[in-house]
C-alpha positions in Angstrom: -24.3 29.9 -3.9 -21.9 27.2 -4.1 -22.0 24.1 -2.5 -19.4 21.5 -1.8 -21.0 18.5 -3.5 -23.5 16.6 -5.6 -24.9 15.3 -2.5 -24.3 18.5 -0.3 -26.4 20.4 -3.2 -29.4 17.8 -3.1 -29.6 17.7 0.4 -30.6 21.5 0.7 -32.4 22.1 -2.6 -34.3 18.9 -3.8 -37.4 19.6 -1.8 -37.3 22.8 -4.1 -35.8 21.8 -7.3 -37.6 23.5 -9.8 -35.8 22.4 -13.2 -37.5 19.6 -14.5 -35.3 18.7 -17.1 -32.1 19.5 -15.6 -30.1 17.5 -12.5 -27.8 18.9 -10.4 -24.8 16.4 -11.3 -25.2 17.4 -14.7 -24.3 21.2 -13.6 -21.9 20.0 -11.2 -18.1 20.0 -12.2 -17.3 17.3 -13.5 -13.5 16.7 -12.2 -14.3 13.3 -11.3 -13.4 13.9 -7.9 -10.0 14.9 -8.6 -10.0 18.3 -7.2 -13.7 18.6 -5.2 -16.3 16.3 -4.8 -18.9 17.5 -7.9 -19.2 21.6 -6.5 -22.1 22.8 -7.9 -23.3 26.4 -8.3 -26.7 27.2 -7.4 -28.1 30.3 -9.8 -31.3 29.8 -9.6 -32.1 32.8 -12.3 -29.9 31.4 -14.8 -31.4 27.8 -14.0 -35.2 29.8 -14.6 -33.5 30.9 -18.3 -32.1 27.7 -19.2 -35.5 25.9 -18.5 -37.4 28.2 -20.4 -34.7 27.8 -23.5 -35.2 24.0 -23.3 -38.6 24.9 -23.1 -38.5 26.6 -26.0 -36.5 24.2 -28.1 -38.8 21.5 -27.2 -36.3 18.7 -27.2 -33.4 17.9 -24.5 -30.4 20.3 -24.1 -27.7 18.4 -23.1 -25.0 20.0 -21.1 -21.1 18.9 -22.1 -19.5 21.1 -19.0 -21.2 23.6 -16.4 -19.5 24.6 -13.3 -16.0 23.8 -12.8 -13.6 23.9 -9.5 -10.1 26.2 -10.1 -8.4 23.3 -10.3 -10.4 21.6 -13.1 -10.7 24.4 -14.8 -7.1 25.2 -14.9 -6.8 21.4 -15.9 -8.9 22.0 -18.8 -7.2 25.3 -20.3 -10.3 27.6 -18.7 -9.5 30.8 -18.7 -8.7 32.2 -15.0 -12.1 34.5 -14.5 -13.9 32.7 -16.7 -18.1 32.1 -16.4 -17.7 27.9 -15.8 -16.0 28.9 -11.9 -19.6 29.9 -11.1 -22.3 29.5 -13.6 -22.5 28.9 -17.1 -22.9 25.8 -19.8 -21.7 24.6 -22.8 -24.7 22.6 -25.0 -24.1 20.1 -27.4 -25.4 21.6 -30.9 -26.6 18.2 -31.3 -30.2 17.7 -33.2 -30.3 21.4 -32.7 -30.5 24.3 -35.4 -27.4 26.4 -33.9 -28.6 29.9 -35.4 -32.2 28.8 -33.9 -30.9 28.0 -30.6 -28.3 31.3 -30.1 -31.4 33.3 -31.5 -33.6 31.6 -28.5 -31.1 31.8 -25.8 -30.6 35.4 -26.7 -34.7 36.5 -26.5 -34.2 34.8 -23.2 -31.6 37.3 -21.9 -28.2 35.3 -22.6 -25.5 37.5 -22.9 -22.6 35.4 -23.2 -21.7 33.1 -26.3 -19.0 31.3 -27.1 -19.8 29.8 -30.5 -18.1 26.6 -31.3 -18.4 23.5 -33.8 -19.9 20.9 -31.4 -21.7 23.6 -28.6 -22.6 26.6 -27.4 -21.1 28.4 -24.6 -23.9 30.4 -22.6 -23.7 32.5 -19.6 -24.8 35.8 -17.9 -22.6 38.7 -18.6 -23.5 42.6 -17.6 -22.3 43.2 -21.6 -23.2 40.8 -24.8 -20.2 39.2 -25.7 -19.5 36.7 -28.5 -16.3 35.0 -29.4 -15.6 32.1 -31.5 -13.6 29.2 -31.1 -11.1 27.9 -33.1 -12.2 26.7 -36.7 -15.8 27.7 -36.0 -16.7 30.8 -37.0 -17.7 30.1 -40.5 -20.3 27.5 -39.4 -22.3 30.8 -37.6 -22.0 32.5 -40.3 -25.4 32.9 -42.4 
């Protein structure tokens, strides 16, 4: 479900916010209020799966971009149909194993991974999908 704002998003779900280490501005896009006024997406299944993979990995997943207005998007070179116009997040590989965390986030039911230097690009798909972005693929590469 997608809501307006940061504050529009808060309003109807913090009484039931059920992410303890995840905020809703973090997963809001983060356009600056060029375009929208911090949409967010509300997936509350992929939210249950990213918990559990932070969970998991026992130390702080920190979340570089989420979901993004058209506009942003476009801004940023997204691809037109691509996952960030809903729900999905890129995570900093930062004081994180990247094999380890791909291999965790894919137990969990991940499906989509864009595998770069800095991050990981997660989402939902119906298929597994995996791509690589430039000049990356030989650091995934056992």
């Amino acid at each position: 479900m997608l809501y307006s704002s940061v504050s529009a998003a808060r309003g109807a779900l913090d009484y039931a916010w059920a992410w303890p280490n995840f905020e809703i501005a973090e997963l809001a896009c983060r356009c600056g209020q060029r375009f929208c006024n911090g949409a967010y997406w509300h997936a509350p299944d992929f939210l249950n799966q990213l918990q559990e993979l932070r969970d998991r990995c026992g130390k702080p997943l920190v979340i570089s971009s989420a979901h993004r207005c058209p506009q942003w998007n476009a801004l940023v070179g997204g691809a037109p149909f691509l996952r960030h116009k809903q729900i999905a997040v890129d995570v900093r590989l930062s004081g994180h194993d990247r094999t380890g965390l791909r291999a965790r986030a894919e137990q969990l039911g991940f499906t989509g991974f864009g595998l770069g230097r800095s991050f990981i690009h997660l989402d939902l798909r119906a298929r597994r999908t995996v791509w690589y972005y430039s000049g990356s693929k030989h650091l995934w590469q056992n």
